[in-house]
MOPAC internal coordinates of N, CA, C and O (Angstrom, degrees):
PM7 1SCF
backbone

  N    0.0000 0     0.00 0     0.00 0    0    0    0
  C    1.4456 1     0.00 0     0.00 0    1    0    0
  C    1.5319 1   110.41 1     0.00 0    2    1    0
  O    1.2310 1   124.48 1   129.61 1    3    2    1
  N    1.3403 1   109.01 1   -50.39 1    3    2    1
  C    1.7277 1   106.34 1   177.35 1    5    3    2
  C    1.5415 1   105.90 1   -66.64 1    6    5    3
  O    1.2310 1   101.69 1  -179.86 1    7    6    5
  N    1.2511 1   151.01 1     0.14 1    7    6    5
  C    1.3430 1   135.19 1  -169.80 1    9    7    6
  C    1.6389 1    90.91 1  -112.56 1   10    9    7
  O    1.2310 1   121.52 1   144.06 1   11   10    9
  N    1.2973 1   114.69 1   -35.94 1   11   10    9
  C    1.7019 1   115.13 1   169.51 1   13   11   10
  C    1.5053 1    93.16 1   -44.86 1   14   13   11
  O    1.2310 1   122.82 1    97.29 1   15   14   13
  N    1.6904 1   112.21 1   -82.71 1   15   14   13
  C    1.3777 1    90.10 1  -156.21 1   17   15   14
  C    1.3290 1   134.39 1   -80.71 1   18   17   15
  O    1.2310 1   126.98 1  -166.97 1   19   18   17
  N    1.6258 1   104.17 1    13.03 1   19   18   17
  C    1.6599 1   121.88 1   170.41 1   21   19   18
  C    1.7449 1    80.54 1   -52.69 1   22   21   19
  O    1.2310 1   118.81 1    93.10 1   23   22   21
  N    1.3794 1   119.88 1   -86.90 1   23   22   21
  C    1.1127 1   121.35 1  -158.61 1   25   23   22
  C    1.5035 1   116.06 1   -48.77 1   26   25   23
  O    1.2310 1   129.67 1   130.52 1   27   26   25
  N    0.7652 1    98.96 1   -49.48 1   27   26   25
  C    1.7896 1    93.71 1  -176.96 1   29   27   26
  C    1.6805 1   113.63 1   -51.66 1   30   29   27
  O    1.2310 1   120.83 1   155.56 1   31   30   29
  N    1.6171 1   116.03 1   -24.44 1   31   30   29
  C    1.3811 1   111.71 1  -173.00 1   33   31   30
  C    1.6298 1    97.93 1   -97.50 1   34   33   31
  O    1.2310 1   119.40 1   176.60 1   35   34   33
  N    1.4351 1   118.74 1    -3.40 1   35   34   33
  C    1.7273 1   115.32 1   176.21 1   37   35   34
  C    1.6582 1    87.97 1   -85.95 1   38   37   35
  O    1.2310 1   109.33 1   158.36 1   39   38   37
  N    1.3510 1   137.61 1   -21.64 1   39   38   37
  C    1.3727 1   130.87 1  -176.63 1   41   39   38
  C    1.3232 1   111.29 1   -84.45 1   42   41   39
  O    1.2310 1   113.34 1   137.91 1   43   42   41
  N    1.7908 1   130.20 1   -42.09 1   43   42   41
  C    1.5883 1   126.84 1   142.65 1   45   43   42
  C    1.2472 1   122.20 1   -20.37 1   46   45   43
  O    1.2310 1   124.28 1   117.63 1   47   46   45
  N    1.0316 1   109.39 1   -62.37 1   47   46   45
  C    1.6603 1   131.85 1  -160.73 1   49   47   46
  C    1.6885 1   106.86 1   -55.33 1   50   49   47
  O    1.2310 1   130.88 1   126.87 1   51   50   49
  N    1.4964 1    96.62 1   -53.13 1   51   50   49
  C    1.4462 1   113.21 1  -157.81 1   53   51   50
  C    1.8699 1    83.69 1   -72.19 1   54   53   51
  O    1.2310 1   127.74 1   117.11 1   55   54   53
  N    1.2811 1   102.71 1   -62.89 1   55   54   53
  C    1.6117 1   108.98 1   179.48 1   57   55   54
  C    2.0083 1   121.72 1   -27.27 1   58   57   55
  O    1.2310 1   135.10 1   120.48 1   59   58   57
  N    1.2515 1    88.39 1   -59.52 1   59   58   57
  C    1.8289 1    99.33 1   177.32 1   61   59   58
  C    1.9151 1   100.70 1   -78.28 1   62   61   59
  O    1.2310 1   122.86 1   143.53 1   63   62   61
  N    0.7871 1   112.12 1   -36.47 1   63   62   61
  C    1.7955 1   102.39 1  -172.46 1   65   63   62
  C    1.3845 1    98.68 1  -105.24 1   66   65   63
  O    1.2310 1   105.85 1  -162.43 1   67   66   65
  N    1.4863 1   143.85 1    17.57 1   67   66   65
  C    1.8001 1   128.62 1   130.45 1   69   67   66
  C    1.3611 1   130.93 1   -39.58 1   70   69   67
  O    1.2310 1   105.45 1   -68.22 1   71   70   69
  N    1.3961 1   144.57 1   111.78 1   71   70   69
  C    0.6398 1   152.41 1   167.04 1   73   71   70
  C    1.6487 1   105.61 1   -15.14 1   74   73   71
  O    1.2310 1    81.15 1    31.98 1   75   74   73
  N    1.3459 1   173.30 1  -148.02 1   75   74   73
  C    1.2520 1   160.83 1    24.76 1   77   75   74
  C    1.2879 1   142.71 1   -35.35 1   78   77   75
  O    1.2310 1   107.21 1   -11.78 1   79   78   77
  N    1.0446 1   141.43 1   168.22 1   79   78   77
  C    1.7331 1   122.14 1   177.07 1   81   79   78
  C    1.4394 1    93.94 1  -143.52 1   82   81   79
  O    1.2310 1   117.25 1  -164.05 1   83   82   81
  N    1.6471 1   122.83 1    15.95 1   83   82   81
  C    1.7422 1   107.26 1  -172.43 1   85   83   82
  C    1.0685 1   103.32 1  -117.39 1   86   85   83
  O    1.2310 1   118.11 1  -170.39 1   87   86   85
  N    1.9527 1   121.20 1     9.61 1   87   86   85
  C    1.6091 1   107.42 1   169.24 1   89   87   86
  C    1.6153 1   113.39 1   -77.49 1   90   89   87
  O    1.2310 1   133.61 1   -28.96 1   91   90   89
  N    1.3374 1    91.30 1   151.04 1   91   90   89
  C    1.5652 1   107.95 1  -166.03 1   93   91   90
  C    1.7548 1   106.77 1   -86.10 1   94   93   91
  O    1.2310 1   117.46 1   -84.44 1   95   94   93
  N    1.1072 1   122.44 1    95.56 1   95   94   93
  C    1.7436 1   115.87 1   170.17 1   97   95   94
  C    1.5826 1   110.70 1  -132.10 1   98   97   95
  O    1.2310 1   121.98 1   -55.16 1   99   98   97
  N    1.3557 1   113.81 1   124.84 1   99   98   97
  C    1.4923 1   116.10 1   171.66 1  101   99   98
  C    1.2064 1   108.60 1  -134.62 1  102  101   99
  O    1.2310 1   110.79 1   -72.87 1  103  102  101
  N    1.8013 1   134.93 1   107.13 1  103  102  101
  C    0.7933 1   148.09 1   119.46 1  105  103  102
  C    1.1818 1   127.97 1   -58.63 1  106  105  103
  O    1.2310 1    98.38 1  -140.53 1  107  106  105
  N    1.6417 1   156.33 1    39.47 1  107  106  105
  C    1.2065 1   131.64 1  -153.43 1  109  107  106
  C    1.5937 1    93.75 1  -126.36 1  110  109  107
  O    1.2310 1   127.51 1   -63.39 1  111  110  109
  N    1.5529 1   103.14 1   116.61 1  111  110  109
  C    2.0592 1   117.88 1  -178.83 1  113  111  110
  C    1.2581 1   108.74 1   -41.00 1  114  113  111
  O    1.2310 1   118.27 1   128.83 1  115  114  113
  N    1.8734 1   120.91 1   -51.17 1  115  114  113
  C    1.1259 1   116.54 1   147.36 1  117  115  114
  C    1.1982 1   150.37 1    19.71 1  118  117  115
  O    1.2310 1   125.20 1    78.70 1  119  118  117
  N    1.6205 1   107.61 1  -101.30 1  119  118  117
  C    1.3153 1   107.93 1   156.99 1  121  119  118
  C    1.3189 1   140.56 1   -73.76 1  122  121  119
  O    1.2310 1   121.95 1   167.67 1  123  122  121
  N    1.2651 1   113.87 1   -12.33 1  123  122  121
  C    1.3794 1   145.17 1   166.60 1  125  123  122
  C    1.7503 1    98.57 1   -44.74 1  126  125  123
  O    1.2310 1   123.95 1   105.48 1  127  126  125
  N    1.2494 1   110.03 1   -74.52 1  127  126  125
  C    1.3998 1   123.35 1  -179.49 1  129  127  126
  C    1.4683 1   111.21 1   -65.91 1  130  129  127
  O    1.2310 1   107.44 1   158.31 1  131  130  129
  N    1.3089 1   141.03 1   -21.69 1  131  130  129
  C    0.9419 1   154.68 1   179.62 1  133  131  130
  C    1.3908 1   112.76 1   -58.34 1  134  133  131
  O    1.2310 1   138.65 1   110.13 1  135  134  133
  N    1.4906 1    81.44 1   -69.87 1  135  134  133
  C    2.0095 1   113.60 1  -158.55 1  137  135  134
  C    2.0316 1    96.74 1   -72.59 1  138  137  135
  O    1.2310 1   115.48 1   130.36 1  139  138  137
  N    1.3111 1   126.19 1   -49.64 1  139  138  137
  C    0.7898 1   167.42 1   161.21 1  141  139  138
  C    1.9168 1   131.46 1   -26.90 1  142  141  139
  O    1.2310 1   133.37 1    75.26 1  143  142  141
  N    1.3759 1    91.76 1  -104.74 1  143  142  141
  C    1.2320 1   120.74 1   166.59 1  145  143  142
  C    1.6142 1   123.16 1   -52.20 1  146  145  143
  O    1.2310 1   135.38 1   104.30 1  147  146  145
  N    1.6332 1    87.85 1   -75.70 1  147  146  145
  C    1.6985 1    88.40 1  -160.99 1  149  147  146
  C    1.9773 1    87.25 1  -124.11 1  150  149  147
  O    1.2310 1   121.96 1  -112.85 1  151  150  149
  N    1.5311 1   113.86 1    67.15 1  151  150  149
  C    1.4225 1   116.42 1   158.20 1  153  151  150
  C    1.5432 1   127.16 1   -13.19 1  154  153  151
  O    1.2310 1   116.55 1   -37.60 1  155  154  153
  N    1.3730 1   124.16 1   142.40 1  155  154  153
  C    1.6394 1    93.98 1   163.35 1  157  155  154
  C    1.4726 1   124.76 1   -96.21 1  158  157  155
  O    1.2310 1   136.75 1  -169.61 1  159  158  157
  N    1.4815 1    85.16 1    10.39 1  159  158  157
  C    2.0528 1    92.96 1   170.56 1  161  159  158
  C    1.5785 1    95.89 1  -138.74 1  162  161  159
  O    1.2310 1   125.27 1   -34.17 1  163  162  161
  N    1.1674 1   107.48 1   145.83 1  163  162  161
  C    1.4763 1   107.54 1   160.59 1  165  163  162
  C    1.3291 1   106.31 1    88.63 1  166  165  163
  O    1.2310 1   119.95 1    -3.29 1  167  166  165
  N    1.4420 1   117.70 1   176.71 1  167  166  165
  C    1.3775 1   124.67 1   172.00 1  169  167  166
  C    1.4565 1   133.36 1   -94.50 1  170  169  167
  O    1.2310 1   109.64 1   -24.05 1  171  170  169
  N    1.2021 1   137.04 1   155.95 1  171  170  169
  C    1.4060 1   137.93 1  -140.46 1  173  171  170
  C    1.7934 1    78.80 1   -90.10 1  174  173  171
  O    1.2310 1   126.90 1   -36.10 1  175  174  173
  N    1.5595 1   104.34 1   143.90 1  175  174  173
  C    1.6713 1   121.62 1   163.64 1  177  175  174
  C    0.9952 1   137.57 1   -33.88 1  178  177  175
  O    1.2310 1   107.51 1   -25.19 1  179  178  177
  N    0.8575 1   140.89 1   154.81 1  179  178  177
  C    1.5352 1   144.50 1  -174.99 1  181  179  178
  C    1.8771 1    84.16 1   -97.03 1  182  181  179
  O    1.2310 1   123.24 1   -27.71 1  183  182  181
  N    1.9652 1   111.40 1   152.29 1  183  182  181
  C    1.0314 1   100.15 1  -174.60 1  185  183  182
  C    1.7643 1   113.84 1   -78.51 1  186  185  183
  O    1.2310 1   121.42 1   156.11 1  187  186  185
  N    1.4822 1   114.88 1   -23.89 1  187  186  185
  C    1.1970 1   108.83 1   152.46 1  189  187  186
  C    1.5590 1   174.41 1   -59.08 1  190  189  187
  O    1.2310 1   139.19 1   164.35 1  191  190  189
  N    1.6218 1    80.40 1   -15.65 1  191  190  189
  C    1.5929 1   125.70 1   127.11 1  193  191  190
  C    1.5078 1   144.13 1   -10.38 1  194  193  191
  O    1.2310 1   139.60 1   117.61 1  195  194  193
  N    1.8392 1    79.60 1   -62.39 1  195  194  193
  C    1.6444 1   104.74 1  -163.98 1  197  195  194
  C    1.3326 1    97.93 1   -83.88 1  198  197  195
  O    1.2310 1   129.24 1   128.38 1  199  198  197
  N    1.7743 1    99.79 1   -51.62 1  199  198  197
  C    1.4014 1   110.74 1  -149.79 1  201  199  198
  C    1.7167 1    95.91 1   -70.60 1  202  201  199
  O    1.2310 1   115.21 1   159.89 1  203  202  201
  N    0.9552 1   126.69 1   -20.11 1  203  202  201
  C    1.4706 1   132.78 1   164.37 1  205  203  202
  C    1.5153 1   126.68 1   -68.90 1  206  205  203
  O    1.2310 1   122.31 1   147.64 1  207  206  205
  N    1.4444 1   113.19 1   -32.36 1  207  206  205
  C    1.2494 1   100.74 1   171.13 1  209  207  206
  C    1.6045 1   108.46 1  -116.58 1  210  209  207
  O    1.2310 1   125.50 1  -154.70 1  211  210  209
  N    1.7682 1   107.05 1    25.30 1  211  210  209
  C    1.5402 1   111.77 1   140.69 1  213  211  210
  C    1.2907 1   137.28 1   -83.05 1  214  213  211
  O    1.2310 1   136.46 1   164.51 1  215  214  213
  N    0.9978 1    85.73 1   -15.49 1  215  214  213
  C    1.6018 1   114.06 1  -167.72 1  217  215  214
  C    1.8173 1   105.26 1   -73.26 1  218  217  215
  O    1.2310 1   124.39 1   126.88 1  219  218  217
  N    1.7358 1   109.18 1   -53.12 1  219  218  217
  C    1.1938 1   136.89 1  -168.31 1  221  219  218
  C    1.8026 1    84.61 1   -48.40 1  222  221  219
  O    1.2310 1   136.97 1    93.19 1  223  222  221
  N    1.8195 1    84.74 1   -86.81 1  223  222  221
  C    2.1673 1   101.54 1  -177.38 1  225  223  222
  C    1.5034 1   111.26 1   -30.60 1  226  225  223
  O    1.2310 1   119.03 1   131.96 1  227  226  225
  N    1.4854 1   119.45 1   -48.04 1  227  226  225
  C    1.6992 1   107.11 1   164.37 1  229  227  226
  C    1.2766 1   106.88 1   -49.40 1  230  229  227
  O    1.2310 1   102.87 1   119.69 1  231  230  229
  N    1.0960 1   149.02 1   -60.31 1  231  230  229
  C    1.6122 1   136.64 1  -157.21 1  233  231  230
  C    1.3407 1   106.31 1   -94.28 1  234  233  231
  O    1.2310 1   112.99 1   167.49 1  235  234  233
  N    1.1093 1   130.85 1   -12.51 1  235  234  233
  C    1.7464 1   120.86 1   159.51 1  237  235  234
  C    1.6084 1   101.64 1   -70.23 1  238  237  235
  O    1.2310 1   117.39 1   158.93 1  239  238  237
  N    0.8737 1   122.57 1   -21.07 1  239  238  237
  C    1.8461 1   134.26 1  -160.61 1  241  239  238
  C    1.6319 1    80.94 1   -89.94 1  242  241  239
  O    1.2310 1   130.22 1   103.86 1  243  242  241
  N    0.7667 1    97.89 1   -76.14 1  243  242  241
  C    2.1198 1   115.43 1  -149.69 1  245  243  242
  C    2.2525 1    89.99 1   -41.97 1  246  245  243
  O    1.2310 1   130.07 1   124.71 1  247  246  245
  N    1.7351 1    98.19 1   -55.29 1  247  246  245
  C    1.3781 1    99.68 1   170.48 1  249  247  246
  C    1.9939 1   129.50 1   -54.04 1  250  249  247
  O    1.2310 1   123.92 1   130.36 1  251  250  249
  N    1.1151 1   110.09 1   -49.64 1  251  250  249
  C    1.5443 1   110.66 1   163.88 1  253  251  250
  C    1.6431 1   109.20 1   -65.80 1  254  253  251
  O    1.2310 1   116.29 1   148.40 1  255  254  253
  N    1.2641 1   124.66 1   -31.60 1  255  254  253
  C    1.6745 1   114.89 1   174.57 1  257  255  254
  C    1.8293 1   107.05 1   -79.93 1  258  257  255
  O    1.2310 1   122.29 1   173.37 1  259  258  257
  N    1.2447 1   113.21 1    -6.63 1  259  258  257
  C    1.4919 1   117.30 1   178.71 1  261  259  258
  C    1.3921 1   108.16 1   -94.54 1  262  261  259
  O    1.2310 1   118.94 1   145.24 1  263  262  261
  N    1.1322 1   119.63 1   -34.76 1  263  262  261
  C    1.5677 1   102.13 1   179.93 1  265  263  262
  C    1.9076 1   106.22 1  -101.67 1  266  265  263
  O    1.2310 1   128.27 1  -179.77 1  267  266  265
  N    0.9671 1   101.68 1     0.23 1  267  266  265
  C    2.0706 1    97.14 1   155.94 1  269  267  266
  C    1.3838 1    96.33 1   -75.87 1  270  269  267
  O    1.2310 1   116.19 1   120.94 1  271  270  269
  N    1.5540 1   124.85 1   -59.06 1  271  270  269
  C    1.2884 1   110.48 1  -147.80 1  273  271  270
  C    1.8318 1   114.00 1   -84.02 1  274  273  271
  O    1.2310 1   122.66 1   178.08 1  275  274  273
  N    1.3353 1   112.51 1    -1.92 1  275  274  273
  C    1.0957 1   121.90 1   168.33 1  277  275  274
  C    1.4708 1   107.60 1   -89.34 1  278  277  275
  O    1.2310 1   111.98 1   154.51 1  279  278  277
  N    1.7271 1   132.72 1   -25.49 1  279  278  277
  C    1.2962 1   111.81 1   147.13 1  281  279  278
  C    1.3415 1   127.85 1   -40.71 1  282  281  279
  O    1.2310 1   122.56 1   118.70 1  283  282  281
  N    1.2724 1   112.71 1   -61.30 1  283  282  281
  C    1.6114 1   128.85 1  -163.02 1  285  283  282
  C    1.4956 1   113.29 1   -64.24 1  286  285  283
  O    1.2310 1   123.24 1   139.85 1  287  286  285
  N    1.5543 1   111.39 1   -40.15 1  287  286  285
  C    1.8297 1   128.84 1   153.30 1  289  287  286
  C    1.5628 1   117.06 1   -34.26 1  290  289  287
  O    1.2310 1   115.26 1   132.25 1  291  290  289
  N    1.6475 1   126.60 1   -47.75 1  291  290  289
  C    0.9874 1   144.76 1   132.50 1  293  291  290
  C    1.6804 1   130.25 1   -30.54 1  294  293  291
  O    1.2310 1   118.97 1   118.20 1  295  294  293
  N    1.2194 1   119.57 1   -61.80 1  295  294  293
  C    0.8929 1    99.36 1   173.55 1  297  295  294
  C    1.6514 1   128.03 1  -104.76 1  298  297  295
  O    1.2310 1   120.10 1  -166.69 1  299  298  297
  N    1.4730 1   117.41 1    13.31 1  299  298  297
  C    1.2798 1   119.42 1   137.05 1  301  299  298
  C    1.7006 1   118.82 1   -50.36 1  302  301  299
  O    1.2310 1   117.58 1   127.48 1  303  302  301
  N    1.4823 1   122.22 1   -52.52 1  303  302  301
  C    1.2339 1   111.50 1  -133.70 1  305  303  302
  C    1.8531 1    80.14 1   -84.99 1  306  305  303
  O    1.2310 1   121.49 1   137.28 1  307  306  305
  N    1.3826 1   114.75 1   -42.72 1  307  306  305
  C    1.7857 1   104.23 1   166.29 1  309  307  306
  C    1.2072 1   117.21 1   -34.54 1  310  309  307
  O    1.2310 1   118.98 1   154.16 1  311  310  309
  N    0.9904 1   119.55 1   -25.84 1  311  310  309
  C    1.6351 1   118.88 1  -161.00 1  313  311  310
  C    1.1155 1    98.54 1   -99.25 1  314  313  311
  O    1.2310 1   113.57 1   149.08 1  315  314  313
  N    1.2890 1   129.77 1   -30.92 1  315  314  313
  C    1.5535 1   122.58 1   171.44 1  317  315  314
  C    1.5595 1   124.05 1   -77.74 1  318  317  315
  O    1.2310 1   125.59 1   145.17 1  319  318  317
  N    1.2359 1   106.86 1   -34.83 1  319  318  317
  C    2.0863 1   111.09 1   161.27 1  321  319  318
  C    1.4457 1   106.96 1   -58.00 1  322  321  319
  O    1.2310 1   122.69 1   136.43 1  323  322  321
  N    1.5784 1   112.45 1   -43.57 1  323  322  321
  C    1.0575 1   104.59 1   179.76 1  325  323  322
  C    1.7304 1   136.19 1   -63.82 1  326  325  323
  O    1.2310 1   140.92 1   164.91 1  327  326  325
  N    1.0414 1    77.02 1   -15.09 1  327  326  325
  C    1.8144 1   106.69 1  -176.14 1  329  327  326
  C    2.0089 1   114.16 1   -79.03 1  330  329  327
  O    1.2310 1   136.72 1   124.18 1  331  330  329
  N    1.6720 1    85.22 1   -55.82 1  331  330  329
  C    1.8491 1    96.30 1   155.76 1  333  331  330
  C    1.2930 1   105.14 1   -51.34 1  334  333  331
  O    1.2310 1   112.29 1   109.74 1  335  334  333
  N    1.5245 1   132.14 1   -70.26 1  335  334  333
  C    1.4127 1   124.77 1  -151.21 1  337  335  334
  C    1.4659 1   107.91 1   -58.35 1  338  337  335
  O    1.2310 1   121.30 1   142.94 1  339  338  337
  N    1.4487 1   115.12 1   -37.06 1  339  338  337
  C    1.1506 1   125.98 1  -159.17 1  341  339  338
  C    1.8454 1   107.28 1   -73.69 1  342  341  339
  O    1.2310 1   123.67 1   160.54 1  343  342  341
  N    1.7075 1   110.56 1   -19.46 1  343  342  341
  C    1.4862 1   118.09 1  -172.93 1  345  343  342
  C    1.6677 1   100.93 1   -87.02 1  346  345  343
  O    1.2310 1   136.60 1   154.06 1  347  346  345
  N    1.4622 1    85.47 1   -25.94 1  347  346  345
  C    1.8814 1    81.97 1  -166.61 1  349  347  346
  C    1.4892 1    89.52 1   -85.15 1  350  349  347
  O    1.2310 1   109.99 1   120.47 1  351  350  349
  N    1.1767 1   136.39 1   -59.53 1  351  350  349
  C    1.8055 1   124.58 1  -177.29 1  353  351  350
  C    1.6585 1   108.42 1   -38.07 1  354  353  351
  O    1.2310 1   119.90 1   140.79 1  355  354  353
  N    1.6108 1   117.80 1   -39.21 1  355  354  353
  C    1.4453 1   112.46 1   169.16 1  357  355  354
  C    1.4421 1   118.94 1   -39.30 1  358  357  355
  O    1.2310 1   132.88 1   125.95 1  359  358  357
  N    1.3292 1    92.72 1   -54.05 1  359  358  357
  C    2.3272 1   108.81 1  -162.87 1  361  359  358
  C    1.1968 1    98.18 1   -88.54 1  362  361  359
  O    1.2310 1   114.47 1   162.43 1  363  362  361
  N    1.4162 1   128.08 1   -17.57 1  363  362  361
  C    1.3387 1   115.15 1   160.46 1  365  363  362
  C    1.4359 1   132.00 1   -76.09 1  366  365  363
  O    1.2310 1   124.59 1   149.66 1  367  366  365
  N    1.3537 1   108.79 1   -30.34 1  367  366  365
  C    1.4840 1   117.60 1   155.13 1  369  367  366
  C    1.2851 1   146.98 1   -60.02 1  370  369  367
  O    1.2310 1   133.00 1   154.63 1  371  370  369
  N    1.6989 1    92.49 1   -25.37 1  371  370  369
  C    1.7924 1   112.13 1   179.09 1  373  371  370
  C    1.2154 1   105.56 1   -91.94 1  374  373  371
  O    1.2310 1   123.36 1   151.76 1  375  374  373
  N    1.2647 1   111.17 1   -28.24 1  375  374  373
  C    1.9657 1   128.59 1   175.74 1  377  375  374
  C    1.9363 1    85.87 1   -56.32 1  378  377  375
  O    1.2310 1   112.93 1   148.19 1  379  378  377
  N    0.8583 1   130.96 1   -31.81 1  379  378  377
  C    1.8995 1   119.23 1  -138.80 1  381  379  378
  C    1.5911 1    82.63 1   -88.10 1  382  381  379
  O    1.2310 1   119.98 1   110.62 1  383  382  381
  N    1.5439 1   117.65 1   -69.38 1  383  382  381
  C    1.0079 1   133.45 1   135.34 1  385  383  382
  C    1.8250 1   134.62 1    49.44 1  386  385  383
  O    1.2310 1   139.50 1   106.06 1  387  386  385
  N    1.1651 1    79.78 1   -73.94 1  387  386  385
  C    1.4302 1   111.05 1  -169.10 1  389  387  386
  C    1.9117 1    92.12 1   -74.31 1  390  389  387
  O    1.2310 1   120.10 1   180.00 1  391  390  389

């Protein structure tokens, strides 16, 4: 039982501390000025505009970075019962032991 959940908490582990590539962050001046500023049709935004449909992309952002990190919230906190179960199957084994 403790080597099950040895492994199962090296599979947590690996799970919450992987690198990712699906968090959502865009800072780039770039498009900012692009999308923004200097359009390639039409005229540049009103600043209330912007700040409104920055506002929007923050909360489409904030929502796709909320449900990764409520995966990973998940599979930390498995990994930590698993981690108890796995100490007490230790001391229960060395207890037999004796």
């Amino acid at each position: 039982m403790a080597i099950g959940c040895f492994i199962a908490v090296g599979c947590a582990v690996l799970l919450v501390l992987w690198p990712g590539q699906d968090w959502v962050f865009s800072i780039a001046p770039c498009e900012l000025i692009t999308t923004y500023l200097e359009p390639p049709e039409g005229d540049p935004l009103t600043l209330d505009a912007i700040q409104r449909d920055l506002a929007l992309h923050m909360g489409r952002s904030a929502e796709d970075n909320r449900r990764q990190l409520e995966r990973l919230t998940t599979a930390f906190r498995a990994g930590v019962l698993l981690l108890v179960v796995e100490m007490m199957a230790w001391v229960f084994a060395l207890l037999l032991q004796r």
